[in-house]
C-alpha positions, -999 to 999 in steps of 0.1 A, spaced: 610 -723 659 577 -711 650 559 -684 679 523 -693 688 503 -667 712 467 -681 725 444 -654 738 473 -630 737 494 -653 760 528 -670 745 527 -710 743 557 -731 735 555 -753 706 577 -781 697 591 -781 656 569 -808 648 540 -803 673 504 -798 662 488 -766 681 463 -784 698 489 -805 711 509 -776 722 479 -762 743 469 -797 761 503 -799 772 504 -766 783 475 -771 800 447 -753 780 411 -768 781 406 -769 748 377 -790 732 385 -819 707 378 -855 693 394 -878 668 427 -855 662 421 -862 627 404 -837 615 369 -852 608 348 -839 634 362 -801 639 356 -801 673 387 -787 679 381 -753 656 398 -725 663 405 -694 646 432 -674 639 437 -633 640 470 -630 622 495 -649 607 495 -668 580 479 -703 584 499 -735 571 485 -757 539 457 -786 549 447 -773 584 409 -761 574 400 -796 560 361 -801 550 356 -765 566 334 -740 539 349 -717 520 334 -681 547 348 -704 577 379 -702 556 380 -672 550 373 -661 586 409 -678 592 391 -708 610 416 -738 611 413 -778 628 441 -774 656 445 -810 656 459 -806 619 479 -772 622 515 -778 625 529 -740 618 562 -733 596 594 -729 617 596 -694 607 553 -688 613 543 -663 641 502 -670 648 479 -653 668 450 -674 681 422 -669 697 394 -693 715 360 -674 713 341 -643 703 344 -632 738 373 -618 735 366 -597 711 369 -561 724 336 -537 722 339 -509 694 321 -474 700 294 -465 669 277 -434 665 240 -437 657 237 -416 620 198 -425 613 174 -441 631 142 -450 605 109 -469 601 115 -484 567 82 -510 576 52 -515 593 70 -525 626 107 -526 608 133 -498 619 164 -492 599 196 -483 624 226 -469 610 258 -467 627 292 -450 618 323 -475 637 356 -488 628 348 -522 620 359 -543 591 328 -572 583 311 -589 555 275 -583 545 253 -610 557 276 -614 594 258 -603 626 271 -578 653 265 -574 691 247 -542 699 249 -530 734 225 -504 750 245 -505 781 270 -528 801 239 -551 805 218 -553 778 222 -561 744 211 -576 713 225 -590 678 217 -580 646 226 -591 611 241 -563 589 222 -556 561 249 -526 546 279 -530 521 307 -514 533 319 -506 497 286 -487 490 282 -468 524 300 -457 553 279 -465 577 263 -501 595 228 -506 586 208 -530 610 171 -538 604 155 -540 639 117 -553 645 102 -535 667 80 -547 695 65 -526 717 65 -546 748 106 -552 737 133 -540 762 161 -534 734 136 -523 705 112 -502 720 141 -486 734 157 -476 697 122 -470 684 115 -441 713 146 -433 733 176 -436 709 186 -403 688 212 -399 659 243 -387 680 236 -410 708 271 -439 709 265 -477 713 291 -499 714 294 -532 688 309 -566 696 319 -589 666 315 -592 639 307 -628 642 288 -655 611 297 -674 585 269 -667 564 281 -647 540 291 -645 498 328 -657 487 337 -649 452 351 -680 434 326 -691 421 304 -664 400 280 -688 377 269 -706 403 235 -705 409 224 -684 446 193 -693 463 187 -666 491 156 -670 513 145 -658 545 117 -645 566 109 -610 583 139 -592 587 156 -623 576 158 -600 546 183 -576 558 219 -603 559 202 -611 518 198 -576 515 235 -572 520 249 -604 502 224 -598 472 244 -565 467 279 -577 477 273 -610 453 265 -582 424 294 -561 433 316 -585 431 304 -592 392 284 -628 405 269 -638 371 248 -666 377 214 -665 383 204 -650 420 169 -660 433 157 -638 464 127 -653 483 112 -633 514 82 -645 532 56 -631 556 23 -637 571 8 -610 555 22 -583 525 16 -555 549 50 -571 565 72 -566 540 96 -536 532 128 -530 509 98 -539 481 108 -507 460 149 -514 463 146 -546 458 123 -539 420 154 -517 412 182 -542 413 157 -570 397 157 -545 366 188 -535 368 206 -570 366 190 -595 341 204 -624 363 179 -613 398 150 -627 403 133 -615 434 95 -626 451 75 -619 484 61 -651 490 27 -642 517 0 -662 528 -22 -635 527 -23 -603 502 -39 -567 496 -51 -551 466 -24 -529 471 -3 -555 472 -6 -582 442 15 -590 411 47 -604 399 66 -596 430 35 -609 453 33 -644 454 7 -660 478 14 -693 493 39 -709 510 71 -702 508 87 -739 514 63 -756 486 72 -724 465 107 -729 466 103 -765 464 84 -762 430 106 -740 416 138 -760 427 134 -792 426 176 -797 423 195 -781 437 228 -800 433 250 -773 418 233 -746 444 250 -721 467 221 -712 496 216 -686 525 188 -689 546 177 -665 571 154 -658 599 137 -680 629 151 -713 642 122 -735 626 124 -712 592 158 -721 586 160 -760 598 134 -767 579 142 -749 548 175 -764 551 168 -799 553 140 -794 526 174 -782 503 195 -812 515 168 -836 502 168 -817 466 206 -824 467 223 -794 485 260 -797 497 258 -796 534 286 -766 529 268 -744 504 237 -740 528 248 -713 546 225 -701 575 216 -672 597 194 -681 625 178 -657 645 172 -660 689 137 -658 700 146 -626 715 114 -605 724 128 -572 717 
């Protein structure tokens, strides 16, 4: 009889029992709809064992990956042990040691952390300052090209959480991380597909870490980065980000600004909008993978714009950033 532990607590389940019926019955509050697997409401997501064929129907390929699974369609083998779990919360909190602490922008910090945690580029971790106030940041690092997290923080003066890093925080100091947590991240499988990447502020830091983990893992189509801004005085990463353009003939990066310097003007400097930008220069994007990254009305604008020039639904992947003042 296959073993199924929710939350770290053993349930029964019958031999031909799906595991969403096994935790109604056993009493669980667990959310769901059809029991068909068409509107995923009962999602779940599994932290070992290995999952049975045609339980992550219609899900995308990072949900996938992240062992998410349709309860309502999971019926284990006799043989399976699974470990499930319910919700982020129960994730436990990880100590990190703060190893730099860096303006890299105008008002951007860079924060790198040493910690134990496995994550893709382009997921988000919880960052506490204490047992009551934290934030979450997108990672921005590759944990194949350095040891440590790297988190690109704006700061506000005025912010709780940021104006502490900028002026309290010292390299030594330990936070603690929750997660990671996101789907918004590269999956190899498909490495001549064309990748749109676009985002705002420090949007760029998750597209800053899938860029490079799309490269390392050999992606050969083309890549287009986008990163808009009010004004080119906002941006940062600009000298990086020339580096990898040359050094792979398949990147194509711009800073798309509303308003630019003499100081700042060329081919990496675009001015206008970014929305009509990307529009213009994709006008199908049928055969497109996409990440988009930044504020709430960035992203669902950007990605309904992409739906209408014929994106898959599941190859926009997002990463939406709270309205957080600090």
């Amino acid at each position: 009889m296959a073993k199924l532990f929710f939350d770290g607590k053993a349930v029964p389940i019958g031999p031909s029992e799906s595991i969403l019926d096994a935790l109604l019955r056993d009493g669980y509050n667990v959310p769901y709809g059809c029991k068909s697997g068409a509107c995923q409401s009962c999602m779940l997501q599994a932290q070992s064992g290995e999952l049975p064929a045609n339980c992550q129907p219609g899900l995308s390929d990072s949900l996938k990956q992240l062992g998410y699974f349709l309860s309502c369609s999971c019926y284990p083998k006799a043989d399976a042990t699974l470990q499930v779990h319910s919700s982020p919360d129960s994730v436990q909190k990880v100590p990190a040691v703060v190893k730099e602490k860096t303006f890299i922008g105008k008002n951007t910090l860079r924060l790198r952390l040493r910690a134990a945690i496995n994550y893709q580029p382009g997921q988000y971790l919880t960052v506490w300052k204490d047992a009551k106030l934290a934030r979450s940041y997108s990672i921005a690092s590759v944990a194949s090209l350095q040891p440590e997290l790297e988190f690109h923080i704006k700061h506000i003066p005025q912010g709780e959480f940021s104006n502490w890093v900028a002026t309290a925080l010292q390299t030594g100091d330990t936070l603690y991380l929750q997660g990671p947590m996101g789907t918004c991240f590269y999956t190899s499988g498909k490495p001549e597909q064309p990748l749109v990447l676009a985002g705002i502020g420090t949007g760029l830091a998750p597209l800053y870490g899938i860029l490079r983990e799309a490269l390392e893992q050999q992606h050969s189509g083309e890549v287009f980065l986008y990163v808009g801004a009010k004004s080119s005085e906002n941006f940062y990463y600009v000298e990086k980000l020339k580096q990898l353009e040359s050094s792979y003939s398949n990147v194509q990066v711009k800073f798309i600004c509303q308003h630019t310097t003499a100081d700042h003007s060329g081919d990496y400097y675009v001015p206008g909008d970014i929305y009509e930008i990307i529009k213009q220069r994709h006008p199908d994007m049928k055969q497109h993978k996409i990440f988009l990254c930044g504020a709430e009305s960035f992203v669902r604008k950007l990605k309904k714009q992409c739906f209408l020039a014929g994106a898959n639904m599941n190859e926009i992947l997002v990463d939406t950033f709270l309205a957080f003042k600090s």
